[in-house]
C-alpha positions in Angstrom: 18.3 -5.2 50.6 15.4 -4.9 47.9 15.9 -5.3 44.5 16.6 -2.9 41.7 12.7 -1.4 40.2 12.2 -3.2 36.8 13.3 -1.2 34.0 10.6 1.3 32.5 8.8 -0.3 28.8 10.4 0.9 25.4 9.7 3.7 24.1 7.3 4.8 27.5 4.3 2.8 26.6 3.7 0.5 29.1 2.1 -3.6 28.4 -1.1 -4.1 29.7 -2.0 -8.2 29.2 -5.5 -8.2 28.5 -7.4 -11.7 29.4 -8.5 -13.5 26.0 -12.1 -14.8 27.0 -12.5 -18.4 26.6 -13.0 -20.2 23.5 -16.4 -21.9 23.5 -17.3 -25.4 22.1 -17.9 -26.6 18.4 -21.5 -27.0 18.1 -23.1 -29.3 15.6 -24.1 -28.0 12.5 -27.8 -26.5 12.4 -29.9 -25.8 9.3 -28.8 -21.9 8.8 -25.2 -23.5 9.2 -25.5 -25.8 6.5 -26.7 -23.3 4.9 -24.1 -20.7 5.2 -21.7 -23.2 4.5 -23.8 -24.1 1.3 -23.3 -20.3 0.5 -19.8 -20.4 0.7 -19.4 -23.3 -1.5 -21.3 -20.9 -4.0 -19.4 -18.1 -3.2 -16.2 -19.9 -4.3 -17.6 -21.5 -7.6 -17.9 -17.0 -7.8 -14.7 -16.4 -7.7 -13.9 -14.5 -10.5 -11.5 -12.0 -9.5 -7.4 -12.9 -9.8 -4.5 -11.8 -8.5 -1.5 -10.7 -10.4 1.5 -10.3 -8.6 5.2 -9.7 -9.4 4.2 -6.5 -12.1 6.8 -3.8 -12.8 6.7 -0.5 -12.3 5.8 0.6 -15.5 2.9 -2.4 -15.6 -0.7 -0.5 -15.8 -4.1 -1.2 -16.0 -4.1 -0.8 -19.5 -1.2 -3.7 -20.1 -2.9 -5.8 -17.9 -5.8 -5.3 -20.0 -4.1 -6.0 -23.2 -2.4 -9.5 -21.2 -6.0 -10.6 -20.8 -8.8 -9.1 -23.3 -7.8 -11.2 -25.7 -8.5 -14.5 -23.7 -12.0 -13.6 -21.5 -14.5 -11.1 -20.9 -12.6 -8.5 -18.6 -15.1 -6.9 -16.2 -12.7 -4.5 -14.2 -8.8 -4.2 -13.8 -7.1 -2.4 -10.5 -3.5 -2.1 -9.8 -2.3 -1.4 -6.6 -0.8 1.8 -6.0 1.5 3.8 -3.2 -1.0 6.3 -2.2 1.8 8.8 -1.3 4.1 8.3 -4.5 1.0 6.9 -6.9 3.8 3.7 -7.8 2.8 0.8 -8.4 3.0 -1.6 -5.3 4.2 -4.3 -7.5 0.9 -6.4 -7.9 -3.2 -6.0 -8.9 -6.4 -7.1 -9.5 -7.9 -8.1 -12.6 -12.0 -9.6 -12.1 -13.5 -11.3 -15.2 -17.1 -11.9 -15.9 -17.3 -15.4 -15.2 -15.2 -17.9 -12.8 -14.8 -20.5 -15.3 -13.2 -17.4 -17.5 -11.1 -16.4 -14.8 -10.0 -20.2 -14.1 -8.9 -20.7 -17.8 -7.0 -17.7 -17.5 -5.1 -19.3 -14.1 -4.3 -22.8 -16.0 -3.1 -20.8 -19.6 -1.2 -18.2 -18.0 0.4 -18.7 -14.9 4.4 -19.4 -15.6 4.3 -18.2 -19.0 5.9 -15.1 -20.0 4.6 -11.8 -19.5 4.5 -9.6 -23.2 7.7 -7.4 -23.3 9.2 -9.2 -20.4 10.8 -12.0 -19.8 9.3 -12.2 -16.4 6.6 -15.0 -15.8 2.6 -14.3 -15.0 2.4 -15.1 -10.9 -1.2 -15.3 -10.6 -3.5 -16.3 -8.4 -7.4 -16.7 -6.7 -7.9 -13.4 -5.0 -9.3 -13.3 -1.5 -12.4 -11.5 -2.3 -14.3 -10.3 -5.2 -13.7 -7.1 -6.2 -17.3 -5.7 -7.0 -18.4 -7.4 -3.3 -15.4 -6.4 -0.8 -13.0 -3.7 -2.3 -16.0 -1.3 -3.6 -15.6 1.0 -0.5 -12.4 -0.2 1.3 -9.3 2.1 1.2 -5.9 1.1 3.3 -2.9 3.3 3.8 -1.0 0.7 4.1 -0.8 -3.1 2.4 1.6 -5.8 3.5 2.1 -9.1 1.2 3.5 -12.1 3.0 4.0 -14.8 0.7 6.4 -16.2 -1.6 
């Protein structure tokens, strides 16, 4: 007696496992390494750009800017938006002209209260700069996984 076929994959699209090549071994540290390494540790005392997260609907570009032009030199301000509704996705980008600006502006403001809220800044590094990595991306879609 033979056994019963398998059943057909969900939704018709059948699994195909594709071999993952194998990983290759550390190598030691050469000179253009070091120096890319070098050029990261640069890159982050660069970091100038912050994220703002937990921002209500109503929560523009222009309140962010009146949050923060008081306190540093505000280079560019972007809140993320629902490209199919235009609504805010709930969080943004606010770069500054200098890190050690954008670093005062972490210690000072994150946990105090938002103006006209009683919500708290949630802020953070960003994980890029805006005027190097966002310029000419553009998502559909955006996920946040955090807390």
């Amino acid at each position: 007696m033979m056994a019963p076929p398998p059943p057909p994959p969900p939704y018709g699209h059948p699994f195909v496992p594709y071999p993952h090549p194998p990983t290759p071994p550390p190598q030691p540290p050469s000179k253009s390494n070091r120096h890319q390494q070098g050029e990261e540790a640069a890159a982050e005392d660069e970091k100038r750009t912050i994220w703002v997260g937990d921002l209500q609907y109503w929560m523009d570009e222009n309140y962010l800017l009146g949050c923060f032009v008081h306190a540093g030199e505000v280079v560019s301000i972007k809140v993320i938006r629902n490209k199919q509704t235009g609504q805010s996705e709930g969080y943004g980008f606010v770069e500054f002209h200098s890190h050690a600006t954008a670093e005062k502006i972490l210690q000072s403001f994150s946990g105090h209260l938002m103006p006209n809220t009683d919500l708290p800044f949630r802020l953070n590094w960003a994980p890029f700069s805006m005027g190097n990595k966002r310029s000419g991306l553009t998502f559909d879609h955006s996920i946040f996984v955090g807390a």
